[in-house]
N, C-alpha and C positions, 0 to 999 in steps of 0.2 A: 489854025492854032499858032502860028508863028508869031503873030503879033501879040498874045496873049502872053506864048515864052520869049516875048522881047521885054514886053511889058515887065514881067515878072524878074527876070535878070538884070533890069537897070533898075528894083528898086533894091538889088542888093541886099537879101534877108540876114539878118542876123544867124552866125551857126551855134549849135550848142551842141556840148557831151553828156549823153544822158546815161547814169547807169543804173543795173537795177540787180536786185541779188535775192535769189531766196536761201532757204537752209540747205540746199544743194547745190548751190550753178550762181556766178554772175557775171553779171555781162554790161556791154556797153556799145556804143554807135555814136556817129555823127548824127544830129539831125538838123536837118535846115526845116522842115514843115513844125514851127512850132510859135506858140505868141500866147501872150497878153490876153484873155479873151472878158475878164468882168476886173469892174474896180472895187465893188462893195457888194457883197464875199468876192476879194480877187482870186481867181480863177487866170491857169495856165493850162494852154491845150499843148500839144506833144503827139506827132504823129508818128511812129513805126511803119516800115515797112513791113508787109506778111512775110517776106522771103528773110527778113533779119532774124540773126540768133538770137537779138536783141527782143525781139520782140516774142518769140517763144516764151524766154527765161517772164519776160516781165507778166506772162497771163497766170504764173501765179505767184505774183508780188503785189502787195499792197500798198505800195510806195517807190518812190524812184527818186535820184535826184538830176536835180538839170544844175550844169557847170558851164559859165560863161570861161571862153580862152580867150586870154590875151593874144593878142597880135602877135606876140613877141615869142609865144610859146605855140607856135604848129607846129612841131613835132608832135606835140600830144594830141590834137586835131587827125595829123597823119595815122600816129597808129590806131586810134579809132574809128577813121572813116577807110582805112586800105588795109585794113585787116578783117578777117571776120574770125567769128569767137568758134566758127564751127571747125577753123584748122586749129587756132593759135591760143593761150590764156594769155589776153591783152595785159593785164594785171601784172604780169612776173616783167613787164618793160617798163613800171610805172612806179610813183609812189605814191600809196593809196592809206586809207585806212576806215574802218568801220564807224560808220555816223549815227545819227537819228534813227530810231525804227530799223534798223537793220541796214541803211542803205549804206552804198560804196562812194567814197569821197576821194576824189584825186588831189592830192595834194598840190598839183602846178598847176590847178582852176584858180584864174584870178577872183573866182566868186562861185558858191551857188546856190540851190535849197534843196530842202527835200519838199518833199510834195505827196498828200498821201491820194491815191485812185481813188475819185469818186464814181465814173464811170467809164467806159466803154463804148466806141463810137465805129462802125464800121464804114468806110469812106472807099473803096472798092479794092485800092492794092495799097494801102495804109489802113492801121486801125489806131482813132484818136483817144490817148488816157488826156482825160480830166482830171486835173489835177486841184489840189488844193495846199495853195504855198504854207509850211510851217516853218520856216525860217533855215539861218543859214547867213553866213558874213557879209558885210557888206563890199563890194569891190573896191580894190585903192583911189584914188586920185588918180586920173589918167591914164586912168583903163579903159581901153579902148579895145571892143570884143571881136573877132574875126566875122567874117563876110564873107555870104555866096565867092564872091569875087577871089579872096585869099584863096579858094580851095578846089576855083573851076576845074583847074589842071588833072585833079587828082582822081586816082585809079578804083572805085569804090571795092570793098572787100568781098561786099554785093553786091549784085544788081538791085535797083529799086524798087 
């Protein structure tokens, strides 16, 4: 399997901050397992880890939003991929505010959407929300969104 996770780390995944909130709890994570998956109905897949807070709070949410970071802003990258929500309220480090459908919107995402749950995917130690994009800003000029690569280094808040 090395040349599989050689393969996979030289193509440098795009990272995203996903957050998701119900009427009690919300929460947030790094994710790198996430893309693109149809163009017409477009469709975004989004994987969680089962051991994430993140993905507790999101099984009963109906919507979540994915936040592209800028390069220039991993801090906020940091504290959502080396924190976890089961010590800390990532939220009280941040500047956030209430979006669409309920979801949590960082305000230092160079972009994002919300996206509402179509399904439910079990993938062994991830489980994949399908998502369906409703909209959300479009990123500036010369945004350029963070990468596997920016964030090899860092300590996860969880295990994966």
């Amino acid at each position: 399997m090395a040349n599989f996770d050689a393969l996979v780390a030289a193509a440098d995944a795009p990272i995203y901050v996903v957050t998701v909130a119900t009427e009690s709890e919300r929460a947030g994570c790094v994710v790198g397992f996430a893309s693109q998956v149809g163009i017409e109905p477009r469709r975004f897949l989004v994987c969680l880890s089962e051991l994430n807070y993140t993905y507790r709070v999101a099984a009963g949410a109906t919507h979540v939003a994915v936040h592209l970071v800028d390069s220039g802003s991993r801090a906020l990258a940091q504290l959502f991929g080396a924190e976890t929500g089961d010590d800390v309220d990532k939220f009280t480090w941040c500047r956030w505010h209430h979006g669409p459908d309920g979801v949590v919107v960082l305000d230092e995402a160079a972009a994002w959407f919300s996206g509402r749950i179509l399904e439910r995917h079990d993938f062994g130690d991830h489980v994949g929300l399908l998502l369906e994009p409703l909209g959300g800003p479009t990123p500036p000029e010369g945004t350029t969104g963070l990468r596997y690569s920016d964030l090899a280094g860092l300590t996860p808040g969880h295990p994966a």
